[in-house]
N, C-alpha and C positions, 0 to 999 in steps of 0.2 A: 551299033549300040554306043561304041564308044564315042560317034560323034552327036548322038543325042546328047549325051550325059556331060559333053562340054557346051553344047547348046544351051542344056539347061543352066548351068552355072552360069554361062555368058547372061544369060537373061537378068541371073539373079543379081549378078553383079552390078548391071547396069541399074535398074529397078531401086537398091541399094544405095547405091549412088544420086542416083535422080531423089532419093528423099532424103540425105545426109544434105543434097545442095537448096532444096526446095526448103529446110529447117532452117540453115545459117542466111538464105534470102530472106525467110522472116525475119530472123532477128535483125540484118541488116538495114531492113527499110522500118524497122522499129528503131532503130541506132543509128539515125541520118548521120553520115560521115562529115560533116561543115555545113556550117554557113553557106546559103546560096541567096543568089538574087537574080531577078531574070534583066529583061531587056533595060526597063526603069529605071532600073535600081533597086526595087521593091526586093523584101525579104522572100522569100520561097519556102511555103509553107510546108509542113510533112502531108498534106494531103485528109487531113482527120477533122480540118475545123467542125466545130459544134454549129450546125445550126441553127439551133435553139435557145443558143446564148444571145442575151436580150441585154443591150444595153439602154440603162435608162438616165436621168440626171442624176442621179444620186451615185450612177457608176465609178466614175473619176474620184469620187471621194473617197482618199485613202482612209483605209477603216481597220482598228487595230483590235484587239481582242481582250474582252473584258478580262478583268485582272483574277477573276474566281477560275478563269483557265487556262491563263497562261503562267509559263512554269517559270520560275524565277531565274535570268544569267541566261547563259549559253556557253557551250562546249565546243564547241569544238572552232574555231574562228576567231583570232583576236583573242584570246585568253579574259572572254564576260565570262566569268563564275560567279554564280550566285545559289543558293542555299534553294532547293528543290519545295516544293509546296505539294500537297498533295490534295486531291480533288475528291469529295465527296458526291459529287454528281456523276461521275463516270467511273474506270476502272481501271483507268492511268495509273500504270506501275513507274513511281519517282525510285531514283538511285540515290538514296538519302545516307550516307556512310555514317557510321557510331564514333562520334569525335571526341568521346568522353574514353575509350579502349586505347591504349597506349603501346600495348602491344609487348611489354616489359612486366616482369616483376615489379611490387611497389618500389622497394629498394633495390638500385643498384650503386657500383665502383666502378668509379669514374677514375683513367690514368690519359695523361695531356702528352698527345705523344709530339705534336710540333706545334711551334706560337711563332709567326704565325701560319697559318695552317696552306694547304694546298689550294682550297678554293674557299676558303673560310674564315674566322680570326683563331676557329683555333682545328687542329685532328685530333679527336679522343680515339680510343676505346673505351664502351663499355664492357663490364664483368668479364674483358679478356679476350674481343670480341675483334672482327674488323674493323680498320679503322673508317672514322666516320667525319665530317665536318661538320662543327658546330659555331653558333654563334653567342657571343652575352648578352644574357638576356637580363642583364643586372651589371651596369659600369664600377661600381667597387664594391669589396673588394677585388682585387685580381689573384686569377688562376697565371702558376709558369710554366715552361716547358717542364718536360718531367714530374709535373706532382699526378701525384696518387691518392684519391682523396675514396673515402667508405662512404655509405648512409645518403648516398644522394635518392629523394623521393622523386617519380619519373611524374609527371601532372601534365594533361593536355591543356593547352591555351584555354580553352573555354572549359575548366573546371573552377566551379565556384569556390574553390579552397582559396584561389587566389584575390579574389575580391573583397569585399567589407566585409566583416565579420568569418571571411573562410580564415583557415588553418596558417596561410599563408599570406595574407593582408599585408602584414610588413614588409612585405620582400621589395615589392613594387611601387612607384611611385604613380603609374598612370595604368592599371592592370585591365580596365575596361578600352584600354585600346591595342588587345591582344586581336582584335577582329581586324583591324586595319594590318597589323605584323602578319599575318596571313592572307591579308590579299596583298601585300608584297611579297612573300613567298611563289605564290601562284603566279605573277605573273608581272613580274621585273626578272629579265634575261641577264642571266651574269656570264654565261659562254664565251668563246674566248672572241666571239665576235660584235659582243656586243660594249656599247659605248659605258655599263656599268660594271662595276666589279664590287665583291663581296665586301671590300670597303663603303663605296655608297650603301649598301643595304643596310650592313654596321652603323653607319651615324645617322640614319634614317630610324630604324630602331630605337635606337639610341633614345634620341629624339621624339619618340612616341610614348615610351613607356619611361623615360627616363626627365625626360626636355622639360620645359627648353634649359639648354645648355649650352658653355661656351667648349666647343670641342680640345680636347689635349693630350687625346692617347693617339695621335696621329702616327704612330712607328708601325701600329701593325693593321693599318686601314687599307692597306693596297697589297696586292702580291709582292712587289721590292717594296722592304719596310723603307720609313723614312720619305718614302717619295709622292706622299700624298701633298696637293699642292692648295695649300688651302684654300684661298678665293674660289680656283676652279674647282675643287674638287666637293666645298663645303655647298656650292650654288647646285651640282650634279646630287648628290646627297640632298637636299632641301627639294629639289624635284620629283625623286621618288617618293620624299614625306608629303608630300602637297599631294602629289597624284592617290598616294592611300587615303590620305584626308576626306578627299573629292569623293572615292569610290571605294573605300573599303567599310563605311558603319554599315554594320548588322553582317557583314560579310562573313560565309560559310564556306568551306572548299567544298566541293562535287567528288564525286568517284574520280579516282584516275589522278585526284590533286593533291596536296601537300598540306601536312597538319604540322602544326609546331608544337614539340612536345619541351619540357622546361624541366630542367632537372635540378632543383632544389637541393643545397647540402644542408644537413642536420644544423650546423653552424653556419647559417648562414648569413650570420654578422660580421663573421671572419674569411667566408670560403666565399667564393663569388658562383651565383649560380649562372647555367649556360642553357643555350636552348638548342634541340637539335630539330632536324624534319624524320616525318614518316610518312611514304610513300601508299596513298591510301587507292585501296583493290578498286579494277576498272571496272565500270558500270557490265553488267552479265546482258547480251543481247537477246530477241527474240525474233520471231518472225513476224510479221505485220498480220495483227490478231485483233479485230473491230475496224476503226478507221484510223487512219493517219491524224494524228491532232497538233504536230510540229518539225517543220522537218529545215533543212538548208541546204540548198545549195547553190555550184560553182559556174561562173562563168567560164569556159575553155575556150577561151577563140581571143586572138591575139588584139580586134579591135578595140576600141569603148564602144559603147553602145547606152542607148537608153530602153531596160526593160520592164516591165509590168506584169505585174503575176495575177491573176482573178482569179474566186471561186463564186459559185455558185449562190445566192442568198437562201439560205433555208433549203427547201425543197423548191425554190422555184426557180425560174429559168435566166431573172435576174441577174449582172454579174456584179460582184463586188471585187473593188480590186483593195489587194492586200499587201500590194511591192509596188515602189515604183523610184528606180535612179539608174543615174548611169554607171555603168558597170565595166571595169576593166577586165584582163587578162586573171585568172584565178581569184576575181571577187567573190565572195560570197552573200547571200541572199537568205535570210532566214526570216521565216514564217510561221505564226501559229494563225489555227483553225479560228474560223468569225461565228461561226455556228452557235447555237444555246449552246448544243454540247461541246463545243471548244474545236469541231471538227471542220474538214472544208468540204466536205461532201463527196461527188466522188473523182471530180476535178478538178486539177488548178491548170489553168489557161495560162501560158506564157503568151506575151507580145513583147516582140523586136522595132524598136522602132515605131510606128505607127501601126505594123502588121501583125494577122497572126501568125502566131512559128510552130507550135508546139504545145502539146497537150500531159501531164502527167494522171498515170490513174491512182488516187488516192486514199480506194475505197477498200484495199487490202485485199480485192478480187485479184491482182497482182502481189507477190512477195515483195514489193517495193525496198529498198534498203542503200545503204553507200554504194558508190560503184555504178548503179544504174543510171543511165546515159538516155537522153533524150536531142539529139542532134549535139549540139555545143553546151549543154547546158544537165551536169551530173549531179546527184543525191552526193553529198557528203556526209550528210547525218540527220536523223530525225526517233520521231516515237511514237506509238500507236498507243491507243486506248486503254487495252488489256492487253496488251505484248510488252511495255515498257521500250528500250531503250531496240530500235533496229540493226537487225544484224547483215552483214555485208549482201551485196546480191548477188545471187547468184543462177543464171541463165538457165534454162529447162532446156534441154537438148528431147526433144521428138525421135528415137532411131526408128528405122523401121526395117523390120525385118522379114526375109520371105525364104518360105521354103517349102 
C-alpha cells in the first residue's frame, strides 16, 4: 500500500511539473528571447505572420491620426507633455489634473530659511512646514535670508487673478507666459548631472515674465554665488527661454508633472513674490477595457535598426502603416489608433528591416500594459478606450492541479 501511495504522488508530481513547464513554454515562445536571423541575414520571424495582411499602394504611406483622437503630448519618453483633450466619440478616460487646487490654505507665512537655496534661488518654509525650494517669480523687490513675511496668497500659474483685470494684474509684467514657466518646470533637468542648473531656469524665468532684461542679480544664480559666468552662462539661460518659446504656448502639465504655484505677499510693492512647485498625483491605471487607442513602445536590442509598425485599415485586411525610422538601443516608438475611432484594431504588425517579426494584440482580448514583451520590442505605456491610462502587465500563470 505503501508503495502505491508513493506511486501515486510520483505521478502527481510529475503531471504537475509537466504543466508548470508546458505554462512558462508558452509564455516563452510568446516572449521570443532576441533578435534572430537565419542563414540571409533575414529577420526570423515569431512564427504568427498574418496572412491576410494585404499590402496595397497606399500601404507605405505613413498615416498619422486625426486630431479629434489623438491625445495631446506624450508621457512618458522625452518629457512631450501636453494638456490631455477628451474625446466625445469614444470613452477614453484623459488624466486631466485640477491646476486651479493649490493644495494650500488661501493665506499662508512664508519664512526664507537659505538665499541662496539648495537647489533653488531660494529654501522657504511654509506656515512652519518643511523646507521647500522656491524660485522669483517677480525680480523686485527682494526677499533675504531669514525674513518672515504673513499674508502671502498661494495662486496657481494659470489662475486668472493674475492676468488683465484679475486681482493680481500688477504683480507681473508678462503673466500670459506662466504656460511656457511650466513647460520649463516639466522638463528642463537641473540634477546634479545635468548641463542646467536652477540658475539657468531663474534668468530664463526671469526673462519670460519679467524680460527682456539686462541680467544683475548674478550672486545667487548658481549653487556657488558669484560664479555665474556671464557670456556662458546668460547664452545657457537664453536656451532654455527659446526652447519654452518654441514648445511651451498653451502648455498644460499631465498627471505625474509639475504645477507652479506663486505666492503673492499682501504688499507686494514692497515684499517680493516667489514661486514654488507642487507635485501633481500620477495618472490612476486600468486594465485594457475596449481597445488600445495609444500606446509606445521600446526598442531592446542593442543594434539600430529600421522598424515599421502597421495596423489594419478599418475592418479590412488592408495594412496601414503608422511608424516607421530607425530605431536604436531603448528608443521609443509611440503610436496612436488610424481607425474612425481612434483605434488600431486588433493588431499592430511590427516589421524589422524589410521583414516580418512580430505581432501585438491590441484588441484588449489580452491585458496588454507596460512590461509586456514581444521579442526585443516592449510596451512602455499606452491607453485604452474606456480603461484610461494601462496598468503594468502582468502574466497569467495556468497551474494545474491533480489529485
Amino acid at each position: 500500500m505503501k508503495h502505491i501511495s508513493k506511486l501515486v504522488l510520483l505521478v502527481a508530481l510529475v503531471v504537475f511539473a509537466s504543466c508548470q513547464n508546458e505554462s512558462t513554454q508558452e509564455i516563452e515562445n510568446q516572449q521570443q528571447a532576441e533578435l534572430r536571423f537565419d542563414e540571409k541575414g533575414m529577420v526570423v520571424s515569431d512564427g504568427e505572420e498574418d496572412k491576410e495582411l494585404t499590402f496595397n499602394e497606399k500601404s507605405e504611406e505613413l498615416t498619422t491620426p486625426s486630431l479629434t483622437y489623438a491625445k495631446g503630448g506624450g508621457h512618458h519618453g522625452g518629457g512631450h507633455h501636453g494638456g490631455g483633450q477628451n474625446n466625445d466619440n469614444n470613452d477614453y478616460i484623459d488624466c486631466t489634473p485640477e491646476l486651479l487646487e493649490t493644495g494650500y490654505d488661501t493665506t499662508v507665512n512664508v519664512e526664507v530659511l537659505n538665499k541662496p537655496g539648495t537647489n533653488g534661488y531660494f529654501d522657504v518654509s511654509i506656515d512652519g512646514g518643511d523646507m521647500i525650494q522656491a524660485y522669483c517669480s517677480d525680480r523686485l523687490p527682494s526677499l533675504g535670508e531669514d525674513d518672515d513675511f504673513i499674508d502671502f496668497t498661494v495662486v496657481s500659474t494659470y489662475d486668472t487673478a493674475i492676468l488683465a483685470g484679475g486681482e493680481f494684474e500688477n504683480v507681473y509684467t508678462n503673466p500670459q507666459n506662466f504656460d511656457k514657466v511650466n513647460w520649463i518646470l516639466n522638463n528642463i533637468d537641473i540634477s546634479e548631472d545635468s548641463e542646467y542648473t536652477y540658475g539657468h531656469v531663474q534668468y530664463a524665468i526671469w526673462k519670460l515674465i519679467e524680460g527682456p532684461y539686462d541680467n544683475d542679480f548674478t550672486d545667487y544664480l548658481t549653487p556657488t554665488p558669484g560664479d555665474w559666468r556671464r557670456y556662458i552662462d546668460d547664452a545657457i539661460g537664453d536656451e532654455i527661454y527659446d526652447a519654452a518659446v518654441a514648445n511651451g504656448e498653451g502648455y498644460t502639465p499631465e498627471c505625474g508633472g509639475k504645477l507652479g504655484l506663486l505666492l503673492i505677499p499682501a504688499d507686494y510693492d514692497n515684499v517680493q513674490a516667489i514661486m514654488i512647485t507642487k507635485d501633481l498625483p500620477e495618472a490612476e491605471c486600468n486594465d485594457c477595457i475596449g481597445d488600445v487607442n495609444q500606446i509606445t513602445f521600446k526598442w531592446d536590442w542593442y543594434n539600430d535598426y529600421r522598424v515599421r509598425l502597421y495596423q489594419r485599415y478599418e475592418n479590412t485586411c488592408y495594412a496601414v502603416k503608422i511608424f516607421d525610422s530607425v530605431v536604436g538601443h531603448n528608443d521609443e516608438m509611440a503610436v496612436s489608433g488610424t481607425n474612425a475611432d481612434g483605434t488600431f484594431g486588433k493588431y499592430i504588425y511590427v516589421y524589422v528591416g524589410n521583414c516580418y517579426y512580430t505581432k501585438f494584440k491590441v484588441n484588449c482580448d489580452l491585458n496588454i500594459g507596460p512590461g509586456y514583451k514581444r521579442g526585443v520590442v516592449e510596451v512602455v505605456s499606452g491607453t485604452s478606450t474606456s480603461g484610461g491610462e494601462l496598468c503594468d502587465y502582468e502574466p497569467s500563470y495556468n497551474w494545474c492541479w491533480w489529485w
